[in-house]
ZAKERO-811962 format. One line per field, with one value per atom (N, C-alpha, C): atom name; residue in three letters; y, x, z. Coordinates in pm, 1 decimal. Atoms other than C-alpha are relative to their C-alpha. Last residue first. Layout:
% residues N
tordren	(CA,...) .
marmi	(ALA,...) .
yy	(Y,...) .
xx	(X,...) .
zz	(Z,...) .
This chain:
% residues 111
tordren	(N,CA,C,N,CA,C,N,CA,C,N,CA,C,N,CA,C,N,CA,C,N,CA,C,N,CA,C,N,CA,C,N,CA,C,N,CA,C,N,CA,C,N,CA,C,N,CA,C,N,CA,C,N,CA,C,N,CA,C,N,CA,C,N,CA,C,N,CA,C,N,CA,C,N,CA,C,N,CA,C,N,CA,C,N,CA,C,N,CA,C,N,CA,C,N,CA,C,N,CA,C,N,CA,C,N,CA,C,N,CA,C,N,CA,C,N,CA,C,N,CA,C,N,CA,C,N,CA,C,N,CA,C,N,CA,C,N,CA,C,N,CA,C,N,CA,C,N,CA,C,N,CA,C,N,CA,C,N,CA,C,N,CA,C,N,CA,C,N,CA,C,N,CA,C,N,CA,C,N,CA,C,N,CA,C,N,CA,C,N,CA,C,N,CA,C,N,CA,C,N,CA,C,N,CA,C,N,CA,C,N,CA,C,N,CA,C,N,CA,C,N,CA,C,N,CA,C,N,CA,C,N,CA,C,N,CA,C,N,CA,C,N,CA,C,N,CA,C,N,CA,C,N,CA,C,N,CA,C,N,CA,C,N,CA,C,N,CA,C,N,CA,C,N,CA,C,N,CA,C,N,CA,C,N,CA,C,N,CA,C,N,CA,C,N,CA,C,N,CA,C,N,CA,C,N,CA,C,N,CA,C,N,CA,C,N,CA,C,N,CA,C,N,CA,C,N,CA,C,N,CA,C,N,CA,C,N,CA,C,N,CA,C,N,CA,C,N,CA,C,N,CA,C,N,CA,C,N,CA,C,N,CA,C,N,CA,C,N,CA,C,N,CA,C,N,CA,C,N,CA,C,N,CA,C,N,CA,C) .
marmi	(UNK,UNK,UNK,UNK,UNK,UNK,UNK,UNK,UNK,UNK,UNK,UNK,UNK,UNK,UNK,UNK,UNK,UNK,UNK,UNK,UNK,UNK,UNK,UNK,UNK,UNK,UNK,UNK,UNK,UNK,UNK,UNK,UNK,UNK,UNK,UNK,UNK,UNK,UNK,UNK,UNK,UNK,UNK,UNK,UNK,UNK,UNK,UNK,UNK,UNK,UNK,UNK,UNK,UNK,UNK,UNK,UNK,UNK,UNK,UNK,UNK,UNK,UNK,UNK,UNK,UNK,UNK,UNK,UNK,UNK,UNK,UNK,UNK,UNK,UNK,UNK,UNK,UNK,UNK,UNK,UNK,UNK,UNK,UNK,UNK,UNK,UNK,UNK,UNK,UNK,UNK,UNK,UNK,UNK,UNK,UNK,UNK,UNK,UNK,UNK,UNK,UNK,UNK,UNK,UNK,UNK,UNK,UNK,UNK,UNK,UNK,UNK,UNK,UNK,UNK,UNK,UNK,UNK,UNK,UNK,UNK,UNK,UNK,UNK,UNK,UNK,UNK,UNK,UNK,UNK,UNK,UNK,UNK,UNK,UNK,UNK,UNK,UNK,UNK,UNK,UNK,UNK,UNK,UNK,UNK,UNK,UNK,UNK,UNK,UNK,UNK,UNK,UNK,UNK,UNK,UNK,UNK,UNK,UNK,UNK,UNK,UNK,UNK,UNK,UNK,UNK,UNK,UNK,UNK,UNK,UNK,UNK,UNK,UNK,UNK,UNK,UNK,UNK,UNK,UNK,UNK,UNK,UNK,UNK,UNK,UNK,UNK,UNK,UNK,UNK,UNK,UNK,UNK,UNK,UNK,UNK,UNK,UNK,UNK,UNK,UNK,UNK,UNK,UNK,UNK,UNK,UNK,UNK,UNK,UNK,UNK,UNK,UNK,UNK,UNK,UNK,UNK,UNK,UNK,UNK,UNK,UNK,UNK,UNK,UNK,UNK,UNK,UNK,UNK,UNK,UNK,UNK,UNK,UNK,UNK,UNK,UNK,UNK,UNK,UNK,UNK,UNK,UNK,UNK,UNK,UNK,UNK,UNK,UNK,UNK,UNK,UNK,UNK,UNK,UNK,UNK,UNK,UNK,UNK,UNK,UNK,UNK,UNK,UNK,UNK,UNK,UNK,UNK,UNK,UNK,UNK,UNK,UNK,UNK,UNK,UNK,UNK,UNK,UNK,UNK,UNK,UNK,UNK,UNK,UNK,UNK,UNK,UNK,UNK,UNK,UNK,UNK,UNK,UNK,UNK,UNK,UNK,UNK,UNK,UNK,UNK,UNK,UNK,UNK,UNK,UNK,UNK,UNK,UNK,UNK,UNK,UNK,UNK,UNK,UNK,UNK,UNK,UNK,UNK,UNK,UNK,UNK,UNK,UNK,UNK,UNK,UNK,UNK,UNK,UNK,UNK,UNK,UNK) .
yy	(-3.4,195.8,108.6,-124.1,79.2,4.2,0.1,-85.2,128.5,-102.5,-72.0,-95.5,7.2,-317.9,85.4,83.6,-268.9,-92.7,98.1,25.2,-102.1,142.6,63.6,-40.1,-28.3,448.2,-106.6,-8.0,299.7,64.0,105.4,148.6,4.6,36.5,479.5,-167.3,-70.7,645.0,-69.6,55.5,399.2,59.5,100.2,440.5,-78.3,-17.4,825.7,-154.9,-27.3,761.1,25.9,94.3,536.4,53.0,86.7,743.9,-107.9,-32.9,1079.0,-126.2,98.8,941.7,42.8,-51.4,1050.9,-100.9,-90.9,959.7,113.4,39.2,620.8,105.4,85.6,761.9,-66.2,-58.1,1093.2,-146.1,-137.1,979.8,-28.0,-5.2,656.3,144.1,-156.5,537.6,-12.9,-1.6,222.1,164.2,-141.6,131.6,-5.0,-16.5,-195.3,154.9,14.4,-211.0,24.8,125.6,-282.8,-29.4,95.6,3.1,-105.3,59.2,161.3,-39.7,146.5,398.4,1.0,59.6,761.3,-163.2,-45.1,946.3,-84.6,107.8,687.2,96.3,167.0,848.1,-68.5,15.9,1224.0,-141.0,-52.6,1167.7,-5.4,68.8,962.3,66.6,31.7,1254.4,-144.5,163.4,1354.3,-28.0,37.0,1725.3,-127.7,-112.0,1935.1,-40.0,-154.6,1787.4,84.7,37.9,1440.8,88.6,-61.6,1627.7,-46.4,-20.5,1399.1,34.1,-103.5,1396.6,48.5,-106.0,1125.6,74.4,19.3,895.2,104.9,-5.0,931.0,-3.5,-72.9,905.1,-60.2,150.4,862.4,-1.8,119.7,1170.7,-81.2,116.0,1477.4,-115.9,-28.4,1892.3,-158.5,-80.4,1941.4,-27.1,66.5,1617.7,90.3,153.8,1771.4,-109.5,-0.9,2118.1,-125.0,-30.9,1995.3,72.2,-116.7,1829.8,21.7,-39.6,1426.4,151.9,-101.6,1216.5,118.0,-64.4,1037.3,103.4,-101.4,812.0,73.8,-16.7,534.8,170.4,-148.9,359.7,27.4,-55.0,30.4,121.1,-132.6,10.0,35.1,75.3,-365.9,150.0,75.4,-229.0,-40.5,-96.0,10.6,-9.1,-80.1,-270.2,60.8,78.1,-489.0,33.1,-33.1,-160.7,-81.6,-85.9,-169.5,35.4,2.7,-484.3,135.9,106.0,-446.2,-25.5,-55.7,-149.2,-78.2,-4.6,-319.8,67.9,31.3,-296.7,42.3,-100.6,-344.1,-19.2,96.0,-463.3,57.8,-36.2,-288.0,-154.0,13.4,-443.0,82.4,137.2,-331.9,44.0,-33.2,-101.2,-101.3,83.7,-249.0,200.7,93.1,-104.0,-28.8,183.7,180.4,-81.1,68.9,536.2,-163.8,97.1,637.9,-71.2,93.6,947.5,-113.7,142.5,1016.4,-75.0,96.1,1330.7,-159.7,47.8,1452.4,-58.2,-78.4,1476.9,-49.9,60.5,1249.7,117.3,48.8,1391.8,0.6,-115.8,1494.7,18.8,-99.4,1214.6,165.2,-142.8,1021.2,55.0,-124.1,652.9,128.6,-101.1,343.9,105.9,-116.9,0.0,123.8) .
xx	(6.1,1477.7,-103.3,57.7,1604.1,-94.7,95.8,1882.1,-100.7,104.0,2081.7,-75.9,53.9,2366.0,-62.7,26.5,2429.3,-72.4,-16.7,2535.1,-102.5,-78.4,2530.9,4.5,-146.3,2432.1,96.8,-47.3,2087.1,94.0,16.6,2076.0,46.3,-148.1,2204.1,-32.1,-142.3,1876.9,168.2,-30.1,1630.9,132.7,-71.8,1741.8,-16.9,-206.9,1739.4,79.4,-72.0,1359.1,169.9,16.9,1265.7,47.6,-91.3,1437.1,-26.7,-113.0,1248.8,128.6,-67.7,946.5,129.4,-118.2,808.3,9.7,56.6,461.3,100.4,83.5,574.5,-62.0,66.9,905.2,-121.8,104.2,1106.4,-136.1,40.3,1422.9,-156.4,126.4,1627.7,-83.9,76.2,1874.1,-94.6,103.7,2134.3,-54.4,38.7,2420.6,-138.7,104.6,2630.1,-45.8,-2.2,2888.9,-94.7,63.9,2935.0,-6.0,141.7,2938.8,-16.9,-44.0,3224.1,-164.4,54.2,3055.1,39.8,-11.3,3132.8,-47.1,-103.0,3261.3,-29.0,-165.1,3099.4,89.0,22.9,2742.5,149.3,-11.7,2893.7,-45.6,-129.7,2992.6,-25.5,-113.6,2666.5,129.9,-53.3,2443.6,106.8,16.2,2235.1,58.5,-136.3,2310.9,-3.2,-91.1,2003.3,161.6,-1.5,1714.4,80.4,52.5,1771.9,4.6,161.9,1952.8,-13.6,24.5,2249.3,-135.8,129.9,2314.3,69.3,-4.1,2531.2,-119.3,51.0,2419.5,59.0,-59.5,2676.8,-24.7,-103.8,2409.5,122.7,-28.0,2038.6,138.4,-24.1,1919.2,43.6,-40.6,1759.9,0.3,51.1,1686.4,40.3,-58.1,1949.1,-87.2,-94.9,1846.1,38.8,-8.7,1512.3,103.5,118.2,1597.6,-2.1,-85.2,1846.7,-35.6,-47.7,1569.8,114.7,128.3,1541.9,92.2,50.1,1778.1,-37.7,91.4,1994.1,3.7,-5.4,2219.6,-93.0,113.1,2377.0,-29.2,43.9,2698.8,-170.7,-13.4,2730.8,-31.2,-120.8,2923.5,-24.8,-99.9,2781.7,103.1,-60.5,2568.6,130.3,-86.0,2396.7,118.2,-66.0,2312.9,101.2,-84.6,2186.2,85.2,-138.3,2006.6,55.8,-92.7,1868.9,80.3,-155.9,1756.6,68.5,-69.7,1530.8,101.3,-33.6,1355.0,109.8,98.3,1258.3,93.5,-73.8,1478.8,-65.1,99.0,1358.6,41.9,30.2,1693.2,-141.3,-31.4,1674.7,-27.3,-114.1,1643.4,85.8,-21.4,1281.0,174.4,-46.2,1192.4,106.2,-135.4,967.0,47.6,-10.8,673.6,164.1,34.7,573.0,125.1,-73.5,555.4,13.0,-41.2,211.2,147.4,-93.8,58.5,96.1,68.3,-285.8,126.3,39.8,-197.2,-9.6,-155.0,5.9,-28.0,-12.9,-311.7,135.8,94.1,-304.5,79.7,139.8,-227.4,-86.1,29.1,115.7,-158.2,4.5,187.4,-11.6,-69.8,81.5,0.7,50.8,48.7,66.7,-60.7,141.3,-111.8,83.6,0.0,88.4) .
zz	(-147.5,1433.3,37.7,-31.9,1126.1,103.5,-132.0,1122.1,23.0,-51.8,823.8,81.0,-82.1,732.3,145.9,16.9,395.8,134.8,-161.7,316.0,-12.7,-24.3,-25.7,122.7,-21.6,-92.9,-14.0,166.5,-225.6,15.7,81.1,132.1,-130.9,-30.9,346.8,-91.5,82.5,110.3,50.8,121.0,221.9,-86.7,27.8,609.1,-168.5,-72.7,604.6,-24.2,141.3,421.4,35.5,91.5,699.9,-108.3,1.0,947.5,-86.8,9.8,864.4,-6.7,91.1,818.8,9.8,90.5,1158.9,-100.6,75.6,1324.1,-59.1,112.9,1416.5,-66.7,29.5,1629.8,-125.1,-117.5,1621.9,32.7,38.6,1412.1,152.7,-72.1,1425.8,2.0,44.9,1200.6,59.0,-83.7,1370.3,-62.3,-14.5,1170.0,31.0,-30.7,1124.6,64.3,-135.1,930.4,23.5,-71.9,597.9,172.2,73.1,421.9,73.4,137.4,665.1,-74.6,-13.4,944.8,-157.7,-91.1,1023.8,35.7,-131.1,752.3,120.2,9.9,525.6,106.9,21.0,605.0,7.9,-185.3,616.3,27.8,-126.0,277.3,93.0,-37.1,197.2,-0.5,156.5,276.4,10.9,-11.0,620.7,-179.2,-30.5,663.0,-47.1,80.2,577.1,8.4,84.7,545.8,-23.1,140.0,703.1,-41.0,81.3,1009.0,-123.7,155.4,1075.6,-7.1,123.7,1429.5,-133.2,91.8,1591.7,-79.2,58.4,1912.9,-149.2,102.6,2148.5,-96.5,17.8,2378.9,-76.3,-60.8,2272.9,6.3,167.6,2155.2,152.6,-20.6,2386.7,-120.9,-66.8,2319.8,89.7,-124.7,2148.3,116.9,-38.7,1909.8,74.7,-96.2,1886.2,65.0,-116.8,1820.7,98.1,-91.7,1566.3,133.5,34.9,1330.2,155.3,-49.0,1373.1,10.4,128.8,1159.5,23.6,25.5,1468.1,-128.9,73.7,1351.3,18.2,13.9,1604.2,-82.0,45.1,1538.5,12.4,114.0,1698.7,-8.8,35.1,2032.8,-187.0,99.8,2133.5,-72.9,-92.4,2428.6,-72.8,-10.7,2139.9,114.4,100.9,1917.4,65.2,-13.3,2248.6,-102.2,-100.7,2325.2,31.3,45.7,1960.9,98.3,117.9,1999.7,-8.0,-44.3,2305.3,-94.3,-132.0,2155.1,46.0,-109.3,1837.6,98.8,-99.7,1482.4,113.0,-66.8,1136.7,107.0,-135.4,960.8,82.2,-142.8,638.3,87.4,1.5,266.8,160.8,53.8,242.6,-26.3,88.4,491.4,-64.6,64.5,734.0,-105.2,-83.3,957.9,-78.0,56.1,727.1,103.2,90.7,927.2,-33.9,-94.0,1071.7,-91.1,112.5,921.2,96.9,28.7,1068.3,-63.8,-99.1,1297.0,-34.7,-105.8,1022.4,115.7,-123.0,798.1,73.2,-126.4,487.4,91.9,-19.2,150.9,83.5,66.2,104.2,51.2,-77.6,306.8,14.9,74.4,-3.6,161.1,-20.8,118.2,-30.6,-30.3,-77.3,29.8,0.0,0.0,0.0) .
């Protein structure tokens, strides 16, 4: 099913469950991710990451920073990487984690 978020109210938009060729990644996994010392990417505007992220977490504003240069600056292609943004009523980390995909990385987590 595709939705236009153009479309639907922001109260009603719910980001999609998977992203194909990601890891989808639950609560409980991502703090056996972040126990293990993988990279984490916050998307979410710079407000929200000043305001609180997850720590050491890196900010990459989707909109205005998030590119593969800064991508490979801090994680090879094949490592593992953790994108997370404001929860189910953000896309920010689903489209952060289709774009580190058609970059090549390879092992996205999306979160």
């Amino acid at each position: 099913m595709v939705v236009s978020v153009s479309h639907a109210a922001k109260s009603e938009y719910r980001s999609p469950e998977h992203v194909e060729g990601a890891i989808t990644t639950s609560v409980s996994e991502a703090k056996k991710l972040f126990d293990q010392g993988v990279v984490f990417i916050d998307v979410r505007n710079p407000q929200y990451y000043a305001k609180a992220h997850i720590p050491n977490a890196i900010h990459m504003d989707f909109k205005h920073n998030l590119n593969e240069a800064m991508l490979n600056g801090v994680a090879k292609k094949d490592q593992s990487i953790v994108i997370y943004c404001s929860g189910v009523v953000c896309s920010r980390s689903y489209r952060a984690s289709e774009k580190a995909l058609s970059w090549g990385f390879t092992k996205v987590h999306y979160f």
